[in-house]
N, C-alpha and C positions, 0 to 999 in steps of 0.2 A: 576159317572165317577171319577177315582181316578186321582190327577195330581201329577206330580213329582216337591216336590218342588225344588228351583234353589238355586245356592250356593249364600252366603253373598254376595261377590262379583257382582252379577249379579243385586243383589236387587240395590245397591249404585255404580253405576258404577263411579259416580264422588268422593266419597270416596277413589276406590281402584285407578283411578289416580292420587290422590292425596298422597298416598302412597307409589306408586311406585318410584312419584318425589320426595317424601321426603326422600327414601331410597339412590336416583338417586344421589342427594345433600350428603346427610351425606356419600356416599362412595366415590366422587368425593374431599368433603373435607376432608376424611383420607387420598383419595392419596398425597393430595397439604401440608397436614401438616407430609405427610412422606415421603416424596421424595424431599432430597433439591438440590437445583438447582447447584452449585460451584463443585469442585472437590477438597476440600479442600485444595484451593492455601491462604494464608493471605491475608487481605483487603489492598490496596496500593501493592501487591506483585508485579505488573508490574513497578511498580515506576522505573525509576532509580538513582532517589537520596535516600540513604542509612537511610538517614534520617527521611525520609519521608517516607520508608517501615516498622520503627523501632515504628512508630507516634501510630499506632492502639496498638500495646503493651502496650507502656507507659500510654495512656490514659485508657487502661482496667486498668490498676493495680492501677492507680492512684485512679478509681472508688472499686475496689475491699478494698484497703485500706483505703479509706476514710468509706464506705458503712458498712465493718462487724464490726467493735466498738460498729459505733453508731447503727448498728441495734441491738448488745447486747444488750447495756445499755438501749436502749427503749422500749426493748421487756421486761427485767427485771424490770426495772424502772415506766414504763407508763402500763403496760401491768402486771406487777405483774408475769411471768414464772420464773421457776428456771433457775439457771446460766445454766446446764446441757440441757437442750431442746429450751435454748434462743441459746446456739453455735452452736447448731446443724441446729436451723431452721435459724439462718442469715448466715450459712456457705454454705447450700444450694442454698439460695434466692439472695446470692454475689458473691460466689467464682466460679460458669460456666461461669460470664462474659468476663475471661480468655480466654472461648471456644467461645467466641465468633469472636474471632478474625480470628478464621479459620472454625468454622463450625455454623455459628447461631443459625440454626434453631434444633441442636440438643441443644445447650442453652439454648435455648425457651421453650424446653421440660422440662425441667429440673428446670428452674429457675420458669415458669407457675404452674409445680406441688407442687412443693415447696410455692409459695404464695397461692396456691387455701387451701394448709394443713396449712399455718398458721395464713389462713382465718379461718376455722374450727377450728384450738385450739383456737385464741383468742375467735370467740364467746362462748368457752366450758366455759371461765373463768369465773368464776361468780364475781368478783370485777375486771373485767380491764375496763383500762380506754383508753384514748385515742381514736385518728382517728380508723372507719374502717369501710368495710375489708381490707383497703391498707394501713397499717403505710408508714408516710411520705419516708423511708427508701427504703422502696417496690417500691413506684411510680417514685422516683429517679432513682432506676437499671433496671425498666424495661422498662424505657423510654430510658435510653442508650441502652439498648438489643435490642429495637424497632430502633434504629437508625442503629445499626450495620446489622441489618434483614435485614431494604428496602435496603441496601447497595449491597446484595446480593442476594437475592431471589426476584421471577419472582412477575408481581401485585398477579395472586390469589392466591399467597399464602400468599401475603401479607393481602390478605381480607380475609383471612380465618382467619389468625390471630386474625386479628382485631377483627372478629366475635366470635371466641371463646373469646377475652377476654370480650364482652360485654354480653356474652351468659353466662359467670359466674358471671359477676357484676349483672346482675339481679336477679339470683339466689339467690346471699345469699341476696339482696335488698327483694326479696319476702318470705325469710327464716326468716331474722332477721329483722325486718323494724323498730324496735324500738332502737336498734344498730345501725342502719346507719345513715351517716351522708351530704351522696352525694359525698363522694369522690370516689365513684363508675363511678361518672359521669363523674369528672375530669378525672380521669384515663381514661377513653374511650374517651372521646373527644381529650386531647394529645397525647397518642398513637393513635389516628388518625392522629395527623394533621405531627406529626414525621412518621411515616409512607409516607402517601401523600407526604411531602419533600425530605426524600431520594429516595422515588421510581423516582421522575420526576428528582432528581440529576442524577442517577443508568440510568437512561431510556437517558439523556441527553449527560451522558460520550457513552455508548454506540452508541449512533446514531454520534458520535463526533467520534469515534474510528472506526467505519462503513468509516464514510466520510475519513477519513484520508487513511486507505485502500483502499477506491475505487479511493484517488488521487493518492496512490502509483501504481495501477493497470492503471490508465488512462495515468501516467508521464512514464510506462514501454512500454507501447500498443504504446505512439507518438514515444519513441525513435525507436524499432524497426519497424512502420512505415516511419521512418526518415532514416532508415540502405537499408531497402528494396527498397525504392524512390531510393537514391544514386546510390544502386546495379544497379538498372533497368535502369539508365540513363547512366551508365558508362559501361552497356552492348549494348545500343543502340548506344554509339560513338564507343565503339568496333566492330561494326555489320561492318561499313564502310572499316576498316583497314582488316578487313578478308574478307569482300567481295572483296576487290580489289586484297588479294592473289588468292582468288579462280578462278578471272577473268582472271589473270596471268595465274593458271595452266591449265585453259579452253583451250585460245587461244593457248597456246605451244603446248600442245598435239593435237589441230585440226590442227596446222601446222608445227607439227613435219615431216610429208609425204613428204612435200615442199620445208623444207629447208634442209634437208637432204636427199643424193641420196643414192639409195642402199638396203633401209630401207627391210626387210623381210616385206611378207604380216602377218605371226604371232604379229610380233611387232608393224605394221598398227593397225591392232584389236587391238591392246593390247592398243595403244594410243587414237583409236575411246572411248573403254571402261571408261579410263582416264577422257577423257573429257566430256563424257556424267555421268559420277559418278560426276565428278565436276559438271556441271550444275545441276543436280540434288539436291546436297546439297547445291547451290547458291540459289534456290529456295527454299528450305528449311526452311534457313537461312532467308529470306526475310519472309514469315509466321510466324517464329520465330520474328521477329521486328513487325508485325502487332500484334503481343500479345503484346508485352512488349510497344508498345507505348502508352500512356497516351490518356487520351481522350480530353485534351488542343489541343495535337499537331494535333491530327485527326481534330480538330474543327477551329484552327487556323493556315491554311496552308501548313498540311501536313504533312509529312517529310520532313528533312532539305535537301535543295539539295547542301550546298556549302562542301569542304572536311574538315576533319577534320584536327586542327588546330597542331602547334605543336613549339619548338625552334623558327623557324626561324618567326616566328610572335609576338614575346614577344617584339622589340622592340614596333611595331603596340600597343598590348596592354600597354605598359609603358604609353605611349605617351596619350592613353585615358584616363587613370588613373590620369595624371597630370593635363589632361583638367578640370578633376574633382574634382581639386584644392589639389588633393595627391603631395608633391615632392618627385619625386623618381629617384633614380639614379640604374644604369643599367650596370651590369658588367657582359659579355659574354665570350667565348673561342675566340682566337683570333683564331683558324680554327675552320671549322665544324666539328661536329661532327656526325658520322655514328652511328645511334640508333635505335634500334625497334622499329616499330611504334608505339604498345604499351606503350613503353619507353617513347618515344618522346612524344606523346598525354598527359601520363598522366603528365609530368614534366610541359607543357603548364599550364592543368587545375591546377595542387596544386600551382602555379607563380596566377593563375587567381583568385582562390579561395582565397587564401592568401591576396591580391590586395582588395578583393571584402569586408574582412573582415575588412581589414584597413578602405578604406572608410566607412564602415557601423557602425564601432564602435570606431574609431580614426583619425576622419577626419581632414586632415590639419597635421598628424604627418608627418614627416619626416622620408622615406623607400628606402632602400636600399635593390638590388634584383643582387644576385651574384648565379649565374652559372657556375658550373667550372667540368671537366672532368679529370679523374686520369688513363691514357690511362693504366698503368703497374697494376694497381688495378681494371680495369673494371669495374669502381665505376662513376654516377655521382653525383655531389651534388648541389642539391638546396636550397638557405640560402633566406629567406627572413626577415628581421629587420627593425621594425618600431621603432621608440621614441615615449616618454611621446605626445599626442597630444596637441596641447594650448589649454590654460583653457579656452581660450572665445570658442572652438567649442564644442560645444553641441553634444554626439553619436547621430546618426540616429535612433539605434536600442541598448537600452544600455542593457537590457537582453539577446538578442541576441538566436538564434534556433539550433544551432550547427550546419544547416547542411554541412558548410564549413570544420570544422574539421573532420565530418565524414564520409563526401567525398574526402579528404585526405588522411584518412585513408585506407580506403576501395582501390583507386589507389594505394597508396603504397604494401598493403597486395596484389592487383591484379600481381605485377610485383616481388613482393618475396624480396623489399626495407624494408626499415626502416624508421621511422617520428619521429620526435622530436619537442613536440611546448611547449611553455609555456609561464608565464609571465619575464618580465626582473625588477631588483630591479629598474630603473630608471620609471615606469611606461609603458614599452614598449612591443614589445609582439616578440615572435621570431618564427619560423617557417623554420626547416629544416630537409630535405627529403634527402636519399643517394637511387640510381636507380642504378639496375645495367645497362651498357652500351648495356649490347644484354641480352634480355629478357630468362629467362629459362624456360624449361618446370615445369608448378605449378600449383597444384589443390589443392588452399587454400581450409581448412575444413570449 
């Protein structure tokens, strides 16, 4: 019975995977030692001190001209090469540290092959002398090349590095072994341990520049949750002042029949329709306020039942605000004033907001709160002015969450006004709004 013999392969099955992963490795490490990670920006290039971006230069050059002299001289000198192939091989082995400063890892290519050949010449030399395979000159630049590397490239390429360079010291260690001296060893164990130190620097700035972004993305997410709170509170004190028009145009149009004689039955319907349109959107409006209400106010009471506040309450609030050891003096129109209710609401709330911030971060200043109306200008204006607070009052809240000034804001931009706040050279803080007197039609973007 004849048998078909089976492929190598089949005989050594742990063989041929052990081949495959050996293949799997050395093409895994061409990609990692040809593919560098940077776009070639300069080390320090985000810096913003000038100086500090200019620092990787000077220290290459500084190494570059310290490095090719004395590798002449010692390649000539200890080493026995002529002048002609000693400039050539320390102009290689010095002069990419240059490129290092924007590309390392083609550096490495370059400055690596360059020592691994004048590994090879010195052992050719039949009378040299000195360290090798690494002259002191060699383990010096490639231990700064090694440091500008972990700076920029990801770990395995960094251990891939490192591996070739111990994958060659053993080499000529088992080529030449009567030649060597151990500074094969050296070399690989410091270019390890520089390696190791900049990658956990590299790895450290990184997770530091992560973190700082995700505080710049967390500090933008509060503001604009702090914008949209505002809106949503300042559309549910508005739900009030429009529901009370709508209740207006209900009841006219359901008794428009009644208090007018005469009326056509066309114009009956037409006022029916009226009113039932308005109820319609009174209801609306009311499902619209069950969305935008919080889940506080649903859990604590409800909705507010009292109306919404306006002018003629500011004394009320002064007077709280004193209790709460604010002094504040209070200067009104000496007539009233005819304002939209919007108007009117929001001049209340920025006096209120204004008040709120004094106490929370100027307690005990001294505030003045002037309301004044420019009947020919259909302007009005809100001035609030606090002083320096005394030194013995400690702020409540000395960082403070802005959401007073961004609910100021927001009122202001809802009525098609202007706000002005800031600090005063005396340590005080100022705060003034100009409204117009009757509301215009606006649909802030």
């Amino acid at each position: 019975m004849k048998t078909t013999p089976r492929p190598p392969g089949d005989r050594h099955p742990a063989l041929a995977r052990s081949l495959r992963a050996g293949q799997q490795a050395l093409r895994t490490l061409a990609e990692d030692l040809g593919t560098p990670t940077g776009s070639g920006a300069p080390l320090f290039g985000q810096v913003q001190n000038r100086w500090l971006r200019l620092l990787p230069y000077v220290i290459a050059f500084t190494f570059v001209a310290s490095l090719l002299p004395s590798s002449v001289s010692i390649l000539t000198h200890d080493y026995g090469l002529g002048g002609g192939p000693a400039g050539a091989l320390a102009t290689a082995q010095t002069v990419p540290l240059l490129l290092a400063v924007t590309r390392p890892l083609q550096a490495w290519w370059v400055i690596f092959a360059a020592d691994v050949v004048g590994g090879i010449v010195l052992a050719a030399v039949p009378e040299a002398g000195g360290i090798w395979p690494w002259p002191p000159t060699v383990i010096i630049g490639y231990l700064a090349l090694m440091l500008a590397l972990s700076l920029r490239e990801r770990r395995r390429t960094l251990i891939a590095v490192w591996g070739a360079t111990g994958a060659v010291s053993v080499l000529f260690e088992l080529a030449r072994p009567d030649r060597s001296d151990g500074t094969w060893v050296l070399l690989f164990v410091l270019s390890g341990l520089v390696l190791l130190v900049g990658g956990a620097l590299r790895e450290r700035g990184a997770a530091q520049r992560k973190l700082i972004e995700q505080e710049n993305i967390s500090e933008a997410e509060r503001a604009m949750r702090t914008l949209l709170e505002e809106r949503t509170r300042i559309a549910r004190e508005l739900h009030d002042v429009v529901a009370h028009h709508m209740s207006v145009i209900t009841v006219q149009a359901d008794s428009a029949p009644y208090r007018i004689s005469g009326i056509p039955e066309a114009a009956q319907e037409e006022f029916s329709t009226i009113a039932a349109t308005a109820r319609e959107s009174l209801a609306e409006m009311r499902r619209l306020l069950g969305v935008l209400r919080s889940e506080e106010t649903e859990r604590y009471g409800g909705p507010e039942k009292a109306p919404q506040p306006g002018l003629a309450q500011l004394p009320k609030l002064v007077e709280g605000t004193v209790r709460a050891g604010v002094p504040v003096e209070l200067a009104m129109p000496d007539e009233p004033v005819a304002l939209a209710s919007a108007v009117d609401l929001s001049a209340y709330r920025i006096v209120q907001e204004a008040l709120a911030n004094v106490v929370r971060h100027a307690p005990g200043a001294p505030t003045r709160v002037s309301v004044t109306a420019d009947g020919g200008g259909g302007r009005l204006t809100v001035l609030v002015v606090n002083s320096a607070p005394p030194r013995a009052a400690a702020p409540l809240e000395p960082s403070g969450t802005g959401h007073g000034l961004v609910g100021m804001r927001e009122r202001v931009r809802l009525v098609d006004g202007t706000l002005d706040t800031g600090p005063l050279p005396d340590g005080g803080f100022r705060v003034a709004a100009q409204l117009p007197i009757t509301a215009k039609d606006h649909n802030p973007a």
